[in-house]
KENU-138628 format. One record per atom (N, C-alpha, C, O, CB): x, y, z. Coordinates in pm, whole numbers, plus 32768, in hexadecimal, padded with zeros to 4 digits. Each point is the difference from the previous one (the first is absolute). Last residue first. Glycine has a CB too. Example, Ala and Ser with C-alpha at 12.3 -4.5 7.8 and 13.67 -1.06 7.14 Angstrom:
<rs>
85057F1F82C4;805280778006;7FB3806D8049;8033806F8011;80437F527F18;7FA77E0380D0;7FA780778000;805A80788000;80687FFE8042;7EDB7F8D803B;
</rs>
This chain:
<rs>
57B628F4F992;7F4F7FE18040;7FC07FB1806B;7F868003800E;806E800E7F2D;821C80EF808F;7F937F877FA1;7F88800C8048;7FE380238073;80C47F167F44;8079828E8027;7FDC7FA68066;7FBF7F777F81;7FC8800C7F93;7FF480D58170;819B80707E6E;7F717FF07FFB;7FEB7FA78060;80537FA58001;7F87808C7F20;81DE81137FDD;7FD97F958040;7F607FFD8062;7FE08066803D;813D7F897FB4;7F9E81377E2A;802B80058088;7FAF7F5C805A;7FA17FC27FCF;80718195801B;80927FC17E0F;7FC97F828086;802880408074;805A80498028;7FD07EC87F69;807282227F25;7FA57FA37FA4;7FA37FB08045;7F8A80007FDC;81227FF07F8E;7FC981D9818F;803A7F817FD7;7FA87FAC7F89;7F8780057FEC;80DD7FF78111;7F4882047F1D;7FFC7F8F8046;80507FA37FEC;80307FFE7F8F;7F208031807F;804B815D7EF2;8041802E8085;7FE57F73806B;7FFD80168079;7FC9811A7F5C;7F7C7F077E5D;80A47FE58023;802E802E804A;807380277FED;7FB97FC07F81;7E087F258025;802980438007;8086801F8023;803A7FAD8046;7F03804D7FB4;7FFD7E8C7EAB;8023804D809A;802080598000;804480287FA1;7FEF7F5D80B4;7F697EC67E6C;7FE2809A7FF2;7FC1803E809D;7F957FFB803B;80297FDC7E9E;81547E608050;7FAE80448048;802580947FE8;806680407FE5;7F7B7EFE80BF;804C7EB57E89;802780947FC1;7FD1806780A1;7F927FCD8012;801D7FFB7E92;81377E35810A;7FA8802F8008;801E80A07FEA;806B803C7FF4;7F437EF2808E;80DA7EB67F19;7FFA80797FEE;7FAE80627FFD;7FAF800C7FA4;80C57F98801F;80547E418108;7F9780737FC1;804180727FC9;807A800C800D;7EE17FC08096;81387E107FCB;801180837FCE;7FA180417FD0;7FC67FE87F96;80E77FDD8049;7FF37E6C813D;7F9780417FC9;803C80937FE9;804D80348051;7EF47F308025;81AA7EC27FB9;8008807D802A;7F9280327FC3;7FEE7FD77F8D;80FA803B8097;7EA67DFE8015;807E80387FB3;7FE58092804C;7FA08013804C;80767F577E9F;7EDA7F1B8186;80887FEF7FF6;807A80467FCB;80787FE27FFD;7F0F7F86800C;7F2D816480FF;80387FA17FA2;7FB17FB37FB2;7F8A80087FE1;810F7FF480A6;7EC6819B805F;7FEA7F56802B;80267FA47FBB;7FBA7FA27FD9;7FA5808C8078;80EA81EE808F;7FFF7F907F90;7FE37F5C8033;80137FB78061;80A780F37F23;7E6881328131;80437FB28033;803A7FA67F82;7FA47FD17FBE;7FD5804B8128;7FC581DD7FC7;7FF07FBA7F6D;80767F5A8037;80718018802A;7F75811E7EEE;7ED9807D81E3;80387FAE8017;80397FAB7F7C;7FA07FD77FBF;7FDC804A8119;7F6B81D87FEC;800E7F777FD4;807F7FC27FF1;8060804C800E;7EE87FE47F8E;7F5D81B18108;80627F5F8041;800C7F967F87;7F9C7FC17FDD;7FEE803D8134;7FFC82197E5F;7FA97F7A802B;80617F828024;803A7FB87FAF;7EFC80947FA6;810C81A47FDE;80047FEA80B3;7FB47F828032;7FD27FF18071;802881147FB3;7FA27FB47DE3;803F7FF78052;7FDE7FF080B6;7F9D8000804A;80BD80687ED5;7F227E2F7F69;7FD28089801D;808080648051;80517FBD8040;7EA17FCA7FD3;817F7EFA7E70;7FC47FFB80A5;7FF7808C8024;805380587FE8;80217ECA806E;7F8B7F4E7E04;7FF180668022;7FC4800E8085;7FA07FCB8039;806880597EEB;80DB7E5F7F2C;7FA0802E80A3;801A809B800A;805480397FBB;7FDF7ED480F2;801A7F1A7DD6;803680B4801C;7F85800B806B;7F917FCB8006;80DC80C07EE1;80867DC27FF6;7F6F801F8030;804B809D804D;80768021800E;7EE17EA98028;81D1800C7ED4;7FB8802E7FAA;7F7A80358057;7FA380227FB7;80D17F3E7F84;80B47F5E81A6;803380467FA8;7F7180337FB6;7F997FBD800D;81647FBD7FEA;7E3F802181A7;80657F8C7FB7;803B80767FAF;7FCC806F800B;7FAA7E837FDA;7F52813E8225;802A80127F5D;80837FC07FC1;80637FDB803F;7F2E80FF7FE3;7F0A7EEA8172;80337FCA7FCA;800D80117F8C;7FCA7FC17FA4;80157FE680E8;7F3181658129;80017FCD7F66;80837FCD7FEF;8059803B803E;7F05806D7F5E;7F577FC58203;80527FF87FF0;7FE67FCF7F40;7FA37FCE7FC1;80AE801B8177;7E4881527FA2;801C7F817FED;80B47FFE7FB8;8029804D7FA9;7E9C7F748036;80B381E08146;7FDE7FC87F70;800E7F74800D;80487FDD805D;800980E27F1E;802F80B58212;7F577FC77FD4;7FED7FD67F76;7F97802A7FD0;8004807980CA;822D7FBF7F6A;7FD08014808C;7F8280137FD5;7FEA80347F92;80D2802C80F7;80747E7B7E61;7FF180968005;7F9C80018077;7FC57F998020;806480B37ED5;816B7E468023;7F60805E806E;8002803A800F;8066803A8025;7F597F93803B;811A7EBD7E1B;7FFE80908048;7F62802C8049;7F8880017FE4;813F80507F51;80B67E227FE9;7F9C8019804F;80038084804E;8049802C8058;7FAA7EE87FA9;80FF801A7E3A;80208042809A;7F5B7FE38017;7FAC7FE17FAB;81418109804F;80827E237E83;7F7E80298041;800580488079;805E7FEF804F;7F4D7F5A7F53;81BB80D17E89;7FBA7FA2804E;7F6D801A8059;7FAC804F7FD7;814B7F718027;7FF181BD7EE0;80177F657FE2;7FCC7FC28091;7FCC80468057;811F7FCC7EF0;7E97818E8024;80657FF47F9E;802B7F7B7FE7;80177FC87F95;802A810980A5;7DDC808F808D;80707F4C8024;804E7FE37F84;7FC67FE97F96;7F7A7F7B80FE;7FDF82A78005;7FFE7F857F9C;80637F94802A;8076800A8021;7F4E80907F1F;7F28815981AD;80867FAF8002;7FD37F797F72;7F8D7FEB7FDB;80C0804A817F;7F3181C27FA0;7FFA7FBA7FA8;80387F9E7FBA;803B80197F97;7F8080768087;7FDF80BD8199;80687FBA7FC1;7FD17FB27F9A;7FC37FA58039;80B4805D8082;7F0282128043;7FCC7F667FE1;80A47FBC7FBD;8065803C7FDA;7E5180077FD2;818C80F781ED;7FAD80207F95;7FE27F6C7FC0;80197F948035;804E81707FA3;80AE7F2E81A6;7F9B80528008;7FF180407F73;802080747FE6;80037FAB8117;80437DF07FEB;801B80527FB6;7FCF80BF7FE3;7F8A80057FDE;808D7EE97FEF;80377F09818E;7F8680697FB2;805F80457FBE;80757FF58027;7EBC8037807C;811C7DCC804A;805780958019;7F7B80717F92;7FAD7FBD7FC3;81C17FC78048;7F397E3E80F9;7F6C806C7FD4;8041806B800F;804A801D805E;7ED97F817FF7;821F7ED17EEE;7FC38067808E;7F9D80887FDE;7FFE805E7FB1;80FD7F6A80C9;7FCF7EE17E62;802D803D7FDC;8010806980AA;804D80588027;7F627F5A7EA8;80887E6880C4;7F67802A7FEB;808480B88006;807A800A800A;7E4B7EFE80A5;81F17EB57EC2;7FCC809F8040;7FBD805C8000;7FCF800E7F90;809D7FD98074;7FCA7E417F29;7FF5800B8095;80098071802D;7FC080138068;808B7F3B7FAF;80CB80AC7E2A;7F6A7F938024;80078001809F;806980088040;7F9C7F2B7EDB;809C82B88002;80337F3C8018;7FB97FC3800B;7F9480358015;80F97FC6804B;7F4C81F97EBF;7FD77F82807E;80067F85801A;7FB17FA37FEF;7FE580C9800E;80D481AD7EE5;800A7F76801C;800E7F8E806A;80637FDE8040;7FD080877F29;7F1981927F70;802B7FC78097;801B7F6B7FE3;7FB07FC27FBA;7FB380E380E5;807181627E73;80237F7C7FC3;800A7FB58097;804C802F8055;8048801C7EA8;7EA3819B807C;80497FBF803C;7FF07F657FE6;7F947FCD7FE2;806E80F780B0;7F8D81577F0B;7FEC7FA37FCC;80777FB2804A;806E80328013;7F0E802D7F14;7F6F819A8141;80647FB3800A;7FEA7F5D7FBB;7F8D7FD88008;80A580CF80D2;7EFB814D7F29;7FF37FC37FB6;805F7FAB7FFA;803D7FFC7F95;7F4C808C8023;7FBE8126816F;804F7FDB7F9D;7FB47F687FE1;7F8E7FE38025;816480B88029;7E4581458080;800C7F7F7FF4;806D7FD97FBE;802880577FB2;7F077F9F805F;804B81D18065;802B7FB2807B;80167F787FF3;80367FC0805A;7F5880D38019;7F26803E7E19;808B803D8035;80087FE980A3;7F9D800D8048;806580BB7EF0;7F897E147EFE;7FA1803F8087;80578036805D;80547FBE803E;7EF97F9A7FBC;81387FD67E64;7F9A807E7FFA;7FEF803A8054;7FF5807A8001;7FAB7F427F90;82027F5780C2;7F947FCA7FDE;7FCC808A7FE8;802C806B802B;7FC47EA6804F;822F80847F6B;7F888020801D;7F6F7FEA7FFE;7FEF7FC67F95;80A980878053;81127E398048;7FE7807C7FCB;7F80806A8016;7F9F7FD1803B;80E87FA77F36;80F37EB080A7;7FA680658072;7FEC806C7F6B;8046801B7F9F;80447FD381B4;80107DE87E8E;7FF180777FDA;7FB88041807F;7FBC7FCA8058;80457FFA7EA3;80D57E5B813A;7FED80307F67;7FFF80B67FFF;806C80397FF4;7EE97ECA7FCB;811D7FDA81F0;7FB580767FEB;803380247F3C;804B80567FD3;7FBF80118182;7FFE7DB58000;802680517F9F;7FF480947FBD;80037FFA7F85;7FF17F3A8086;80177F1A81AD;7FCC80807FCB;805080357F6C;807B80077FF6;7F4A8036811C;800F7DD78044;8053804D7F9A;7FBC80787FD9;7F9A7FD97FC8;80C87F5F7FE0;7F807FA58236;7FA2800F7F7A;8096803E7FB8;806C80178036;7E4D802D801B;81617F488174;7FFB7FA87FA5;7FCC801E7F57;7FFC7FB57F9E;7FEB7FD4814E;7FE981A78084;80667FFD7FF9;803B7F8A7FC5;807A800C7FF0;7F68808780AB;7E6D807B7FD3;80297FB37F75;80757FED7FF0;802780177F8E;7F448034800B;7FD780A881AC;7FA27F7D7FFE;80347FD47FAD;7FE37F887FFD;7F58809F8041;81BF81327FDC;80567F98807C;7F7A7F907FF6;80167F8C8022;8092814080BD;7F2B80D67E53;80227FE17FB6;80637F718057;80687FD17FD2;7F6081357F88;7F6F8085816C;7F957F937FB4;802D7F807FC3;7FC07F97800A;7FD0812C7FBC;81627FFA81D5;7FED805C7F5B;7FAA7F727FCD;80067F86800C;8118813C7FA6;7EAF7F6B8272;80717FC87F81;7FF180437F7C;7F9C80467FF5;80607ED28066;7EE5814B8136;805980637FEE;80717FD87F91;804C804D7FC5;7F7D7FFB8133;7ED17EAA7FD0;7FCB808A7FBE;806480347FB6;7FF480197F88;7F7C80228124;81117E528043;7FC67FC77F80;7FB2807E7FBC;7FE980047F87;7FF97EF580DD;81CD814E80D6;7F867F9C8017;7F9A7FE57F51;802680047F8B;7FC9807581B8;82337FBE7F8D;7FBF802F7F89;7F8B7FDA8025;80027F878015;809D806E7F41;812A801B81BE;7FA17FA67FC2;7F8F80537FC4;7FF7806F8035;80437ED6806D;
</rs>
């Protein structure tokens, strides 16, 4: 059995759809430059997980609700774009009715996992 530290990051989002569009180098040496397509059913949250560098994300289609750890929760629609510091807890939940689709860019370092899993608040 697997505990919740030790699962691959990638098990908070085992409902989700991942897409890894592009990797490539960043200016900043040790950094890259990953782009990812996610898709979120109505009713699922994604599980509080950090990143270790920033994520820059845009709403493709429907609505999510996203928390970020000490920020006021936000309610983004297609067309609205967020940004998350790195290593900061957050959470993106859809709130139908339809599949929500982001795309996000993060700029990380590359000796890390993309995610990793986050205590909730």
């Amino acid at each position: 059995m697997t505990s919740e530290a030790t699962r691959p990051a990638d098990a908070l989002a085992a409902t989700l759809t991942r897409t890894e569009i592009q990797r490539a180098p960043f200016s900043v040496p040790g950094r890259e430059i990953v782009q990812v397509r996610t898709e979120i059913p109505a009713g699922v949250a994604s599980g509080w997980h950090t990143h270790p560098g920033e994520e820059v994300g845009y709403i493709v289609a429907g609505t999510v609700q996203m928390q970020i750890r000490d920020r006021p929760t936000l309610v983004l629609h297609a067309g609205d774009g967020f940004c998350i510091p790195p290593g900061t807890p957050h959470n993106a939940l859809d709130l139908g009715p339809d599949t929500g689709v982001m795309l996000s860019t993060y700029l990380v370092d590359v000796d890390r996992p993309l995610s990793a899993v986050a205590a909730a608040p």
